[in-house]
C-alpha positions in Angstrom: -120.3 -36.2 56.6 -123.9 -36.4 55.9 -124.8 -34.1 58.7 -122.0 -31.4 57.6 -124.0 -31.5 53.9 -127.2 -30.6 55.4 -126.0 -27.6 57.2 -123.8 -26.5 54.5 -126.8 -25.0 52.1 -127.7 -22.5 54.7 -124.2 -21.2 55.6 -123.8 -20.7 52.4 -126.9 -18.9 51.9 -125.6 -16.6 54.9 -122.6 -16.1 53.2 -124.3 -14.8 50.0 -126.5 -12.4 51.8 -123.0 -10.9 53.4 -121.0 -11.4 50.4 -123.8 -9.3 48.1 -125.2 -6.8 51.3 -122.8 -4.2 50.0 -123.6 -4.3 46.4 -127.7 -4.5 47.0 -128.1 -0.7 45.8 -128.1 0.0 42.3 -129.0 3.0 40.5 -132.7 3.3 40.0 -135.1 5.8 38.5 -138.0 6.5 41.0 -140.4 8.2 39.1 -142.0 11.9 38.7 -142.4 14.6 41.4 -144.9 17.1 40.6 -145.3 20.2 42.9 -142.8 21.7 44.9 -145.0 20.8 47.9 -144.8 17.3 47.3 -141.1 17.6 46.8 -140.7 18.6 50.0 -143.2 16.3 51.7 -140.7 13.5 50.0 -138.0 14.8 52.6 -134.8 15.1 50.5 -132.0 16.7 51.7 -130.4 18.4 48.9 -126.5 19.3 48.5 -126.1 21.6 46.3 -127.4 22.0 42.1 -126.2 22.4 38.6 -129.0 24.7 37.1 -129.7 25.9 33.4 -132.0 28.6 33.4 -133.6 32.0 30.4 -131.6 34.2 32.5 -130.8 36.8 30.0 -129.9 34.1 27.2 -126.6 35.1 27.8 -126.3 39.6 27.4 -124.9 39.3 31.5 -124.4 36.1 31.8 -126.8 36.0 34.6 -126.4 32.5 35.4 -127.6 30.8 32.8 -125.9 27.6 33.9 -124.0 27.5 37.3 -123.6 25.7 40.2 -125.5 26.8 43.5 -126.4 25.6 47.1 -128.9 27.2 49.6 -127.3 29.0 51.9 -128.3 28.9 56.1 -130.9 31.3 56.6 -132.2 31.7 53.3 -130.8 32.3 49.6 -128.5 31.1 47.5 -124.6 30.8 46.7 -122.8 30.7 43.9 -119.7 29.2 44.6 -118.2 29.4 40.7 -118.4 31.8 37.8 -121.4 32.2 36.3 -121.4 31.2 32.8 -123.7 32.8 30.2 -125.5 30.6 27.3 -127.9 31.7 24.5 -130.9 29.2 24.6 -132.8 29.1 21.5 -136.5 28.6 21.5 -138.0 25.6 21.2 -134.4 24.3 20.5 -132.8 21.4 22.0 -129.4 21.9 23.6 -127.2 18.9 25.5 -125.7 19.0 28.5 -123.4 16.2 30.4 -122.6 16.4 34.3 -120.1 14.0 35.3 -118.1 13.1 38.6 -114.4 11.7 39.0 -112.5 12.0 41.9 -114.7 14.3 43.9 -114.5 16.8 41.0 -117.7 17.3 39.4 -117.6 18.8 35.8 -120.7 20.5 34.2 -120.9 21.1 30.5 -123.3 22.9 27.8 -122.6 24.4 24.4 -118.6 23.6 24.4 -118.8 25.6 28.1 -117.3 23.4 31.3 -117.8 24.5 35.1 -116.2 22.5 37.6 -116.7 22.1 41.4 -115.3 20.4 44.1 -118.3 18.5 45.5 -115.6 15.7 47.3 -117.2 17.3 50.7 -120.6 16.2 50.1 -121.6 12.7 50.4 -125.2 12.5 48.2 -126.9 9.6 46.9 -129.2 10.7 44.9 -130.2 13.1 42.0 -133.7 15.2 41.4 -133.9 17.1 37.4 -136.2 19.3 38.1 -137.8 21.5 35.5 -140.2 24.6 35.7 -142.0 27.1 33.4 -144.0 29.6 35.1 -145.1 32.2 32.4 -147.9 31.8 30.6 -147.3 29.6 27.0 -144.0 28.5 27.8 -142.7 25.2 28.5 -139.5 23.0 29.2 -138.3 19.4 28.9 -135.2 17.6 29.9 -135.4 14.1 27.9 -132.5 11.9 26.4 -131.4 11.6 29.4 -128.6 9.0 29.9 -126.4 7.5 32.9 -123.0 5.7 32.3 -124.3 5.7 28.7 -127.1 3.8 29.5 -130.5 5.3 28.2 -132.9 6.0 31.3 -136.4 6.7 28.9 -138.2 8.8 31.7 -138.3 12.7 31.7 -138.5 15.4 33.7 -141.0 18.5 32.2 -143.3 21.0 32.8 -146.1 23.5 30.3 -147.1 26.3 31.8 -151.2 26.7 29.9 -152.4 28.8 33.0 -153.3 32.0 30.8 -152.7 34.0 33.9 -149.3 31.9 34.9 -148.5 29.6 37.0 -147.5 30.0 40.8 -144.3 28.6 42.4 -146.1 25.2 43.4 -147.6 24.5 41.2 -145.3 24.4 38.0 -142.3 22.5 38.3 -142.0 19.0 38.1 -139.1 16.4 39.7 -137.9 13.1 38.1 -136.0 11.2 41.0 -132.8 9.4 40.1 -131.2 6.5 43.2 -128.2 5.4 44.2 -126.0 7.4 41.9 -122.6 5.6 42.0 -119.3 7.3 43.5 -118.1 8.5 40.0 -120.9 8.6 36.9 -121.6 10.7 33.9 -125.3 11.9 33.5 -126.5 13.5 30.2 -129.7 15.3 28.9 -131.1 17.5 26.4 -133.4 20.3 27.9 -135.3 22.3 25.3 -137.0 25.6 26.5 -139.8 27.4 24.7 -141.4 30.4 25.4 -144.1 32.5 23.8 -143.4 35.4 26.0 -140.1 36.8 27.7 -141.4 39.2 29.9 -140.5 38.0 33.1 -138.6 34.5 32.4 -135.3 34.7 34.2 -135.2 31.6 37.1 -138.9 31.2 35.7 -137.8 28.7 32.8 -135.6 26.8 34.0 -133.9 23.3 35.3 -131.7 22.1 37.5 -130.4 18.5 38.7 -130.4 19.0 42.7 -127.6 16.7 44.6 -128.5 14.9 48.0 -130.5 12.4 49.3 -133.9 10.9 49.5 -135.7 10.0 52.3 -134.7 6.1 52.1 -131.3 6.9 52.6 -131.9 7.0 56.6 -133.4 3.8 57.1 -131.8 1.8 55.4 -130.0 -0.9 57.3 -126.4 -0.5 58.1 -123.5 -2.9 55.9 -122.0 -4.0 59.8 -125.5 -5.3 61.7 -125.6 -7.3 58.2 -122.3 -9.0 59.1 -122.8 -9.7 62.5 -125.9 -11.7 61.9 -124.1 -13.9 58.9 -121.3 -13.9 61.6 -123.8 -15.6 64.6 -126.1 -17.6 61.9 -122.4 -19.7 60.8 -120.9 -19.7 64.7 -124.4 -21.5 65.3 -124.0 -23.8 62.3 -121.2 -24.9 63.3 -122.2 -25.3 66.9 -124.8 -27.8 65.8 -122.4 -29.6 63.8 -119.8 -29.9 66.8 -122.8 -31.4 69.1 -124.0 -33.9 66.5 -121.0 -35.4 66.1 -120.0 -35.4 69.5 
């Protein structure tokens, strides 16, 4: 009896490494992004995105918030109506994006879009935000997951006189292991001191997919074949011992 006690601690320590493998990712946030380049050195795979942008501020509704992916070869799809959406300078206007049965629902101003994102099989959620005129600026803060407040935020000003290029003005906050149905909320307040040439160039959007962790991480079944092996040898020992 006292042998079967000694081995018992460490087949049951086996047993909570298997019992708790599949619930060892939780959602996490992994910090800023700045820079498209070092967005893509990250190596994400991205999905597809819900994106609030100037646009017009609504005269065309020229996708001030929509859904989009990238298509193969370059450029973009819109697989959903555009919706158009009066921003107001320097004012702060909420937004919620949740996810329930593969349907994804995307709302802003008493506006909804919906999607059917049950295809895709993401992880993983970047805000990004840009603002690439001269003066202006945008922030995504208040930001909130299953109603739980996350603190960080995702923002960029543009104090370049001349502008700021493409890479250089935009900035990523990385959000892990998003859960299979979750609501995410925000406010994102835009200001600009010049509308010249804003369109996609004030703007955010919370890009779908995965980061780069997702494809080494160690598979649920090689977890359960070792707690498997580690208890058949327990109990090997045990049977010789008291033979």
């Amino acid at each position: 009896m006292k042998r079967f006690t000694t081995l018992l601690p460490a087949t049951l320590i086996v047993l909570g490494l298997a019992a708790t493998a599949g619930t060892a990712n939780a959602f996490e946030v992994k910090g800023a992004i700045n820079g498209e380049q070092a967005f893509i050195d990250l190596g994400a795979s991205i999905d597809f995105a819900a994106e609030g942008r100037w646009g017009d501020r609504g005269g065309a509704a020229e996708h001030e918030f929509n859904f989009h992916y990238d298509k193969v070869g370059g450029g973009q799809a819109v697989p959903v109506e555009y919706r158009a959406y009066n921003w107001g300078n320097g004012q702060g206007t909420d937004w919620t994006i949740s996810l329930a049965n593969g349907i994804m629902t995307y709302l802003i101003g008493g506006q909804t879009l919906t999607y059917d994102a049950s295809s895709y099989d993401f992880n993983d959620a970047f805000i990004r935000t840009t603002a690439r005129d001269a003066g202006n600026s945008i922030v995504v803060d208040n930001l909130m997951y299953n109603g739980t407040a996350i603190g960080d935020t995702s923002s960029f000003a543009c104090t370049t006189s001349g502008g700021c290029d493409y890479w250089n003005s935009s900035q990523y906050l990385w959000l892990a292991d998003l859960g299979d149905e979750f609501t995410l909320s925000g406010t994102t307040t835009m200001s600009w001191a010049t509308t010249s040439t804003l369109r996609s160039k004030l703007a955010f959007q919370v890009k779908f997919g995965d980061g780069p962790e997702e494809s080494e991480s160690v598979p649920e079944p090689a977890l359960s074949l070792l707690s498997l092996g580690a208890i058949g040898l327990s109990l090997k020992k045990l049977r010789r011992r008291s033979a």
